[in-house]
Jmol script that loads the backbone (N, CA, C; Angstrom):
load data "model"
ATOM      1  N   UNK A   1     -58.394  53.959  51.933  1.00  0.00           N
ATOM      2  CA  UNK A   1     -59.747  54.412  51.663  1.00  0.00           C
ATOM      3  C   UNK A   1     -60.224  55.251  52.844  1.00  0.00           C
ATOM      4  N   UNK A   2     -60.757  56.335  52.583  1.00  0.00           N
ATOM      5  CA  UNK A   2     -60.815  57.146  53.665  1.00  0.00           C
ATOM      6  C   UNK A   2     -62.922  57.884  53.415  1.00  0.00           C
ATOM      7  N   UNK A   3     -63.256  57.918  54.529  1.00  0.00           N
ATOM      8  CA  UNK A   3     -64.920  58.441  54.264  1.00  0.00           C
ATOM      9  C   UNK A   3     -65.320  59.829  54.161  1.00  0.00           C
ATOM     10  N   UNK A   4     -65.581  59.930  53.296  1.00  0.00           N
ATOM     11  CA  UNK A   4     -66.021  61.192  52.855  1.00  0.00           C
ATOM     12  C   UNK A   4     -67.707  61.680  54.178  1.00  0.00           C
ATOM     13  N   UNK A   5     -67.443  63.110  54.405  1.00  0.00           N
ATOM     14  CA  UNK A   5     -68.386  63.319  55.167  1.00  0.00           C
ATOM     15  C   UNK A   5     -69.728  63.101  54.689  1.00  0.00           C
ATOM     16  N   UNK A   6     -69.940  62.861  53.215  1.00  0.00           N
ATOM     17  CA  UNK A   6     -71.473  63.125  52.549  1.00  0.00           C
ATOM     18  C   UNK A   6     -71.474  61.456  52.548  1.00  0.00           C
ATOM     19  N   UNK A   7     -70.637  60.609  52.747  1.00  0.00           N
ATOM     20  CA  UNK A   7     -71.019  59.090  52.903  1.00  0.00           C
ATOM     21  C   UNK A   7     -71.635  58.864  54.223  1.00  0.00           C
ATOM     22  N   UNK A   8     -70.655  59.751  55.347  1.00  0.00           N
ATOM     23  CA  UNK A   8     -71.236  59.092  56.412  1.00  0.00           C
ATOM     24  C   UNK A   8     -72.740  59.811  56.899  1.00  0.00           C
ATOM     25  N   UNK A   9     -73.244  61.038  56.103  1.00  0.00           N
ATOM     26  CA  UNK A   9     -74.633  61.232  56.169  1.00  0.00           C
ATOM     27  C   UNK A   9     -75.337  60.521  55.913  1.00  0.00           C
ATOM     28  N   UNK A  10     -75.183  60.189  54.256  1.00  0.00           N
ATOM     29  CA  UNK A  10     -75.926  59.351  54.147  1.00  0.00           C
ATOM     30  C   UNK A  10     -76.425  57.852  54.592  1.00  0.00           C
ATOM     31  N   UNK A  11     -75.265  57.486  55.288  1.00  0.00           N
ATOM     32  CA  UNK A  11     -75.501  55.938  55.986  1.00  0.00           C
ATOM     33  C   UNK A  11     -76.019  56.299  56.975  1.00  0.00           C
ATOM     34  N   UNK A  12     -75.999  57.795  57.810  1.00  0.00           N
ATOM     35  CA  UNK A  12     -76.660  57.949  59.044  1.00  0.00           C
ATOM     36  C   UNK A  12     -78.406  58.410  58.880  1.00  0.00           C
ATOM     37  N   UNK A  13     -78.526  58.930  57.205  1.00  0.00           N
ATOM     38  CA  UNK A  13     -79.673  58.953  57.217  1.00  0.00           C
ATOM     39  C   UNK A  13     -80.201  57.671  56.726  1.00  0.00           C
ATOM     40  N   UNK A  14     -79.981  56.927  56.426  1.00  0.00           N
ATOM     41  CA  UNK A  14     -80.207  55.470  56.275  1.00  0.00           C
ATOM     42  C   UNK A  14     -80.392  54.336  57.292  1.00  0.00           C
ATOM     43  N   UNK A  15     -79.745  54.676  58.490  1.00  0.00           N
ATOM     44  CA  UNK A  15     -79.960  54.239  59.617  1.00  0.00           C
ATOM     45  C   UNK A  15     -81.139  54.700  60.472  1.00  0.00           C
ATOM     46  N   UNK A  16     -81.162  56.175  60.168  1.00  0.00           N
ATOM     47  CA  UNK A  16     -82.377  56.544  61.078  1.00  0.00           C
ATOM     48  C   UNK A  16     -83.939  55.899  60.084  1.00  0.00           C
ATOM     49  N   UNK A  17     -83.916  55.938  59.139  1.00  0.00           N
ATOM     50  CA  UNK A  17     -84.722  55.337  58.434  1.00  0.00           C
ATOM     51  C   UNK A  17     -85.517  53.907  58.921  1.00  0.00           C
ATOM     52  N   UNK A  18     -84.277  53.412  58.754  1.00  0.00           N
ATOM     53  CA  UNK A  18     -84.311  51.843  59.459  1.00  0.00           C
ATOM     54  C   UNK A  18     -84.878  51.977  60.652  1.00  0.00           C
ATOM     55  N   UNK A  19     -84.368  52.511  61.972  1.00  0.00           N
ATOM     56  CA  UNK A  19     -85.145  52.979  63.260  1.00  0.00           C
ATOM     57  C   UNK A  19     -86.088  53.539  63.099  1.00  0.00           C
ATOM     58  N   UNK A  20     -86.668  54.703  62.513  1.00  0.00           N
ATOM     59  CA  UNK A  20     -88.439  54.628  62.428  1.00  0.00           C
ATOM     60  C   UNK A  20     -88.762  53.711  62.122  1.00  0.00           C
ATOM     61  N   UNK A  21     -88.520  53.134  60.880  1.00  0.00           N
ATOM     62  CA  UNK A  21     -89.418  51.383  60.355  1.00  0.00           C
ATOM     63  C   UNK A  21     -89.624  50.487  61.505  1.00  0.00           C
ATOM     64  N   UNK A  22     -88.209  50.038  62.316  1.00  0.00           N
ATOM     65  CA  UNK A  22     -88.582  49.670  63.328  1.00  0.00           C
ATOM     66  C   UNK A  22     -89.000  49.684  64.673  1.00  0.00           C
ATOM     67  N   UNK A  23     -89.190  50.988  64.964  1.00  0.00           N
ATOM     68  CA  UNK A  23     -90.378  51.852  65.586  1.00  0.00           C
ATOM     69  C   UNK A  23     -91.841  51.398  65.244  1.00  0.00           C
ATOM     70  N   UNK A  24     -91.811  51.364  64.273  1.00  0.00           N
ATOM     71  CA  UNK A  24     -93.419  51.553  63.506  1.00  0.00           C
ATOM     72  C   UNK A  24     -93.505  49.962  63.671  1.00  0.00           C
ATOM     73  N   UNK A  25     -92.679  49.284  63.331  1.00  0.00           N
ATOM     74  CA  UNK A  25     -93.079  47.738  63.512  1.00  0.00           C
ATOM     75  C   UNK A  25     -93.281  47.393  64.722  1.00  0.00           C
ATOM     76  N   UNK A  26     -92.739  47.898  66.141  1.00  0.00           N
ATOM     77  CA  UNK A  26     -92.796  47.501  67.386  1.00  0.00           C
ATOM     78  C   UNK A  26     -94.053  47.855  67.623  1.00  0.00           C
ATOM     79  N   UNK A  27     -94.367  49.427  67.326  1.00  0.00           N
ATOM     80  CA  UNK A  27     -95.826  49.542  67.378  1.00  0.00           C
ATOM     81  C   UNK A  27     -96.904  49.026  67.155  1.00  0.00           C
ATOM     82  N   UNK A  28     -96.657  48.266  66.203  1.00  0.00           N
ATOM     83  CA  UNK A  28     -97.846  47.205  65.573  1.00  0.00           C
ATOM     84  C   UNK A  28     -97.608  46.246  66.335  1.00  0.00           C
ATOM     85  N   UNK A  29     -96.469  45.492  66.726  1.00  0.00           N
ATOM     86  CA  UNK A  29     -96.636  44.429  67.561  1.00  0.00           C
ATOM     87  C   UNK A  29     -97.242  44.109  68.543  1.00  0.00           C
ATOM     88  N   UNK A  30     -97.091  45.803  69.501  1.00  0.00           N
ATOM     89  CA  UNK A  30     -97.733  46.098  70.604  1.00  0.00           C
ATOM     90  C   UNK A  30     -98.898  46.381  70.565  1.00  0.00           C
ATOM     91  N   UNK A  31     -99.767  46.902  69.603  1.00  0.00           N
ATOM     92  CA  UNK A  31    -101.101  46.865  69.363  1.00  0.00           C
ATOM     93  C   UNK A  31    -101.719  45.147  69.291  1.00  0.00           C
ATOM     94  N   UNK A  32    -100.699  44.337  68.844  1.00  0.00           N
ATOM     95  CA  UNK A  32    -101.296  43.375  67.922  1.00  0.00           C
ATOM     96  C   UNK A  32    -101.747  42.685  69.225  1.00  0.00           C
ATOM     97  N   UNK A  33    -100.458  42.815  70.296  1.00  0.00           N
ATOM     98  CA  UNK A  33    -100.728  42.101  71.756  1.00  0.00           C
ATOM     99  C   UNK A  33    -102.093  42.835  72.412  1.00  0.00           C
ATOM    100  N   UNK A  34    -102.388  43.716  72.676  1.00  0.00           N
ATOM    101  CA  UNK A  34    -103.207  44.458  73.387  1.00  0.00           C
ATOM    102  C   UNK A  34    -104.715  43.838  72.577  1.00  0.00           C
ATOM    103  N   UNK A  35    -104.685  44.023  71.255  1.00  0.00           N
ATOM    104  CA  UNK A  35    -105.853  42.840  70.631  1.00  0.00           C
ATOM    105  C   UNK A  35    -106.090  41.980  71.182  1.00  0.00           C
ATOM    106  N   UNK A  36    -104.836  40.901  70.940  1.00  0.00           N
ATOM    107  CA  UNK A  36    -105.195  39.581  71.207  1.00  0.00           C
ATOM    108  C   UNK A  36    -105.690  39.909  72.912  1.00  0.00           C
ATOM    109  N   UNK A  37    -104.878  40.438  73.961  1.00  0.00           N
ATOM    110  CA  UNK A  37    -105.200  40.560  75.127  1.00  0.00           C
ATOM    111  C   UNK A  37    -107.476  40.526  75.235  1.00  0.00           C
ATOM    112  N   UNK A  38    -107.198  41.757  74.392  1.00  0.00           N
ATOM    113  CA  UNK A  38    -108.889  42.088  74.504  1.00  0.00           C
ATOM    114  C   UNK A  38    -109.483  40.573  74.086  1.00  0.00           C
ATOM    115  N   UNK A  39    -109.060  40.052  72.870  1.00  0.00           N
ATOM    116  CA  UNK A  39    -109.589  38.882  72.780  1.00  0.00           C
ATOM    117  C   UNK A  39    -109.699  37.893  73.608  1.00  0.00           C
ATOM    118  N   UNK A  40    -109.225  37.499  74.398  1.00  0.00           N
ATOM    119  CA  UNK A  40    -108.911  37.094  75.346  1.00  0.00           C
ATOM    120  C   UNK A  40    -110.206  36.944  76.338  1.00  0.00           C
ATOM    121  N   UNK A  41    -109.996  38.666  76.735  1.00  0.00           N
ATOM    122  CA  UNK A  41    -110.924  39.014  77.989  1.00  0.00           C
ATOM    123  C   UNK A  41    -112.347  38.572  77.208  1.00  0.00           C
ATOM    124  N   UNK A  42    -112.368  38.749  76.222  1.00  0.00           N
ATOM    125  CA  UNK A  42    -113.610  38.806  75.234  1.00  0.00           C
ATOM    126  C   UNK A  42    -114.189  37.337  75.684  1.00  0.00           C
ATOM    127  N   UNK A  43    -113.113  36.105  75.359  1.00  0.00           N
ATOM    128  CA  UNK A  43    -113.595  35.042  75.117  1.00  0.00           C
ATOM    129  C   UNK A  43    -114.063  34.217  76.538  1.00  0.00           C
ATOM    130  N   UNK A  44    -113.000  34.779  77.755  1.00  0.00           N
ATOM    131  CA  UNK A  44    -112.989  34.629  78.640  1.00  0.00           C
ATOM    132  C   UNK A  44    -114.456  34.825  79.203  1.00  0.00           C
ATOM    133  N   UNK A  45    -114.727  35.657  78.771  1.00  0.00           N
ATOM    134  CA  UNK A  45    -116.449  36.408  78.852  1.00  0.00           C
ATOM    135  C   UNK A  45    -117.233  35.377  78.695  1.00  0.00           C
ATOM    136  N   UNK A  46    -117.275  35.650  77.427  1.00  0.00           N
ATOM    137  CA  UNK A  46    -118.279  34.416  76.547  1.00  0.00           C
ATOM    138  C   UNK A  46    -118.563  32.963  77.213  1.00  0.00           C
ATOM    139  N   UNK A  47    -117.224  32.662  77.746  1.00  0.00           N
ATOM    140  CA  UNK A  47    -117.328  31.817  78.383  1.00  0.00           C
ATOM    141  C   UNK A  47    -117.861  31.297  80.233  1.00  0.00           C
ATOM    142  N   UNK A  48    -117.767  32.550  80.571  1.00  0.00           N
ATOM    143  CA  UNK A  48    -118.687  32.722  81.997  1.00  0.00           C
ATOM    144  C   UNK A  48    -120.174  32.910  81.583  1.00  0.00           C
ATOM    145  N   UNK A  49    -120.449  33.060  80.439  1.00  0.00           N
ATOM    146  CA  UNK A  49    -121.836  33.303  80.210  1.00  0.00           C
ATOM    147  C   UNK A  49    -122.459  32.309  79.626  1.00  0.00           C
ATOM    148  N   UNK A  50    -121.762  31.329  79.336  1.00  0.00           N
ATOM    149  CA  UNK A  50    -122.111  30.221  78.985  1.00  0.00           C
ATOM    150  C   UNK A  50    -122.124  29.025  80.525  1.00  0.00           C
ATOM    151  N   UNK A  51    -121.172  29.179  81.364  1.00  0.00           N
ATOM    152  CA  UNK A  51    -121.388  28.727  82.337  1.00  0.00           C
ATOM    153  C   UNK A  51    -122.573  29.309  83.784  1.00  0.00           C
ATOM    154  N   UNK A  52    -122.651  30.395  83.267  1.00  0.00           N
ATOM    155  CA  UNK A  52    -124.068  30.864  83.561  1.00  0.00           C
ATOM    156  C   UNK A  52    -125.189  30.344  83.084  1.00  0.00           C
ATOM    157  N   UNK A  53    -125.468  30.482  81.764  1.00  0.00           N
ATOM    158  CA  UNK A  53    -126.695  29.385  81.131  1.00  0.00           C
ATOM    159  C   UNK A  53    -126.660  28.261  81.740  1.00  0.00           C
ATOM    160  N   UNK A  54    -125.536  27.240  81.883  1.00  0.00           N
ATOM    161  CA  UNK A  54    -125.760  26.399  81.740  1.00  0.00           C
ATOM    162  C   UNK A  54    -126.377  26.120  83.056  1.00  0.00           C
ATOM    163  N   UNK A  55    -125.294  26.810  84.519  1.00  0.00           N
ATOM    164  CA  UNK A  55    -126.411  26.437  85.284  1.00  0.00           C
ATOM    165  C   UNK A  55    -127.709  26.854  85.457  1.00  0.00           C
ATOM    166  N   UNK A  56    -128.068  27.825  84.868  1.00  0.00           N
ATOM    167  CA  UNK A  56    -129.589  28.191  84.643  1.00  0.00           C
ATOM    168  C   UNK A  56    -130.739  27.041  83.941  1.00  0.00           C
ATOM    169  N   UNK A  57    -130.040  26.210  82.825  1.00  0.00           N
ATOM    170  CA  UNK A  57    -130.426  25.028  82.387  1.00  0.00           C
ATOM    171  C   UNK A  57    -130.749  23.998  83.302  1.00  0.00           C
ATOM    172  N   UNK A  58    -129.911  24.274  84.503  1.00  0.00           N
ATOM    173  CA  UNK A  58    -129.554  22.578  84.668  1.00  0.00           C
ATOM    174  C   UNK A  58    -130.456  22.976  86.282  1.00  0.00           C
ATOM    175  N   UNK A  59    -130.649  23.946  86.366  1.00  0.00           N
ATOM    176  CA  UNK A  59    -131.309  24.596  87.634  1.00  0.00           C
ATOM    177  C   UNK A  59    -130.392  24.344  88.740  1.00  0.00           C
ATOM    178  N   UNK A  60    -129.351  25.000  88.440  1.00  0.00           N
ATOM    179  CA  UNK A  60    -127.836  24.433  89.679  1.00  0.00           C
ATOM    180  C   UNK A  60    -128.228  25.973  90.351  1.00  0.00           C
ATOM    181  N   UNK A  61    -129.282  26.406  91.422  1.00  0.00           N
ATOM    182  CA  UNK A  61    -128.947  27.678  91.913  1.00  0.00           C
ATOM    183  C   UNK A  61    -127.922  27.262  93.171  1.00  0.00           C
ATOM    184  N   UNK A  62    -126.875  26.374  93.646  1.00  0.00           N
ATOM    185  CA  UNK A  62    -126.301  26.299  94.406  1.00  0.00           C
ATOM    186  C   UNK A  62    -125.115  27.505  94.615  1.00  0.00           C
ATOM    187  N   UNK A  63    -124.704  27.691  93.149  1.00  0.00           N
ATOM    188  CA  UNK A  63    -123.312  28.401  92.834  1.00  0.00           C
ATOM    189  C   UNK A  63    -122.163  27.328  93.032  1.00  0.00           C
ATOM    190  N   UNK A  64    -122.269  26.008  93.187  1.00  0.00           N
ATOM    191  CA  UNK A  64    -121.294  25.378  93.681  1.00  0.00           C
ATOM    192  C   UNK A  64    -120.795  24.883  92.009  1.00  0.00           C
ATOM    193  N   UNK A  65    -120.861  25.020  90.694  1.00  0.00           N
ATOM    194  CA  UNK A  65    -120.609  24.505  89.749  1.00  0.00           C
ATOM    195  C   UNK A  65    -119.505  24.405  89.244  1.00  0.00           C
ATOM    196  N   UNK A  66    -118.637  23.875  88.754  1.00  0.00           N
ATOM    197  CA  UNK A  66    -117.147  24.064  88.596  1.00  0.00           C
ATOM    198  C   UNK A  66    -117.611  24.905  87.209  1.00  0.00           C
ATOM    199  N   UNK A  67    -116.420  25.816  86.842  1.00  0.00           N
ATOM    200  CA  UNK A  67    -116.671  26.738  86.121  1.00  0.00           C
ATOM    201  C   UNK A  67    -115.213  26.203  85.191  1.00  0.00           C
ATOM    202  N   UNK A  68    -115.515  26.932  83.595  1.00  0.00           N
ATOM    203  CA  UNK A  68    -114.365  26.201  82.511  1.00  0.00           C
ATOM    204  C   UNK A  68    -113.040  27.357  83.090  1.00  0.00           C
ATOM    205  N   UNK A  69    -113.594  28.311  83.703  1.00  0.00           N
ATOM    206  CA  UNK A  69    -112.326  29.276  83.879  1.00  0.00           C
ATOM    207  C   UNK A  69    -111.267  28.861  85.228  1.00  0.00           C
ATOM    208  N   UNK A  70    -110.145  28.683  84.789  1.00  0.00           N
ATOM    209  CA  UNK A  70    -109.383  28.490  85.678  1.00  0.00           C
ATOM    210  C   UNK A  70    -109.173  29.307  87.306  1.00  0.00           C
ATOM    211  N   UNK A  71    -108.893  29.066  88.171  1.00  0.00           N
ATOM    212  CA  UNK A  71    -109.069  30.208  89.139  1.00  0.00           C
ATOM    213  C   UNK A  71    -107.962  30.498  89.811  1.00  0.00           C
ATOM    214  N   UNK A  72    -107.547  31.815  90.319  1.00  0.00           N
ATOM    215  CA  UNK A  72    -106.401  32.177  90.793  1.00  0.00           C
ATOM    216  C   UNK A  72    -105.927  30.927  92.250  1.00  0.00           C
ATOM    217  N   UNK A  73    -105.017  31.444  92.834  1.00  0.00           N
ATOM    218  CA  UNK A  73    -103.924  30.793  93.781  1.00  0.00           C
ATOM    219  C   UNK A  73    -105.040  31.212  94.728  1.00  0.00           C
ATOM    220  N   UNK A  74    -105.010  32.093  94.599  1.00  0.00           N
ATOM    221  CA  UNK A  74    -106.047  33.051  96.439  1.00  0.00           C
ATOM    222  C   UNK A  74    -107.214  32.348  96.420  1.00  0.00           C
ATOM    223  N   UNK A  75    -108.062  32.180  95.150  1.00  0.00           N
ATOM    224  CA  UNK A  75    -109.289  31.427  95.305  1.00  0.00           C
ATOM    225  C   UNK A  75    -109.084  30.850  95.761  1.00  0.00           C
ATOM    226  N   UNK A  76    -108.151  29.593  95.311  1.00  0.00           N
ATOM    227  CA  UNK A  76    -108.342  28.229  95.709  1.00  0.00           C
ATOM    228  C   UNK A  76    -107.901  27.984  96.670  1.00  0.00           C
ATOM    229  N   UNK A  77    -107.308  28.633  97.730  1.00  0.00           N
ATOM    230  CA  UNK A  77    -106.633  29.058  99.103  1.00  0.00           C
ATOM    231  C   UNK A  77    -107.606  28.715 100.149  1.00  0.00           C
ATOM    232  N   UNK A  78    -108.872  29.954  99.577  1.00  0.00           N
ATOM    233  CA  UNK A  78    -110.192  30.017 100.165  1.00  0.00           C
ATOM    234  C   UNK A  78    -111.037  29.155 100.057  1.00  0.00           C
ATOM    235  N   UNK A  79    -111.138  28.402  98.914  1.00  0.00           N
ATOM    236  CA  UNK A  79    -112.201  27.518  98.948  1.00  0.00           C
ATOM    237  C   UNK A  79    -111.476  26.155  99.531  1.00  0.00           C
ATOM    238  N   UNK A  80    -110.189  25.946  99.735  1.00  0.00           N
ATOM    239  CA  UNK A  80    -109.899  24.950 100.353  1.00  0.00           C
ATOM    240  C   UNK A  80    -109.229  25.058 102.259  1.00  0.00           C
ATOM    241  N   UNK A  81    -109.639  26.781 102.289  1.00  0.00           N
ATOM    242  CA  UNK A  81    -109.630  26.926 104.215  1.00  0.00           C
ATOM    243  C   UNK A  81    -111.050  26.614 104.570  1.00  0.00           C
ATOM    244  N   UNK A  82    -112.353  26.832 103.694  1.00  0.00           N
ATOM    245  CA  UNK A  82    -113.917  26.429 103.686  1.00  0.00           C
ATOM    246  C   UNK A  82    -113.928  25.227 104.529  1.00  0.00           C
ATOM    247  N   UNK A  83    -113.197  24.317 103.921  1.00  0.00           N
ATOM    248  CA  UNK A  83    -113.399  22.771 104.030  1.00  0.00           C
ATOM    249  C   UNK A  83    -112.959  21.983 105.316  1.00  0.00           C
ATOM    250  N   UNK A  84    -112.327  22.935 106.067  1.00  0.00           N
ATOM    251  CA  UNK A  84    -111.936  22.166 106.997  1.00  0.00           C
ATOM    252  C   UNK A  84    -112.352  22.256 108.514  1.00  0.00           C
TER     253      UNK A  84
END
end "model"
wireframe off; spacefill off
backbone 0.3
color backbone group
């Protein structure tokens, strides 16, 4: 059995086919991340502003309030060279 040149076009245009599709799907994936990312920052938000109210509620003008957001390595570096 031997391949005719108009077979192996066509499997090569069949392949490139397949590679745009999955082009176009990576693309969406990567959008889908960059969403969720924004969502993220979004909620992350929402949520300093709620820990804002609250000490506004609670009349905490110290700034000393533990906050729901986690805090980097460096923060906590600093707030624990403060202490000593």
């Amino acid at each position: 059995m031997s391949l005719t040149k108009e077979q192996i076009e066509t499997r090569k245009t069949s392949l490139q086919e397949d590679l745009q599709k999955n082009n176009e799907q990576i693309q969406k994936m990567l959008k889908s991340i960059d969403d969720a990312r924004a969502l993220g920052n979004a909620l992350n938000g929402a949520i300093q502003q709620c820990d804002d109210f609250l000490q506004k509620v609670e009349g905490d003008v110290g700034g000393d309030a533990d906050s729901s957001i986690p805090q980097e390595d460096s923060e906590k570096e600093k707030s624990k060279g403060s202490n000593k």
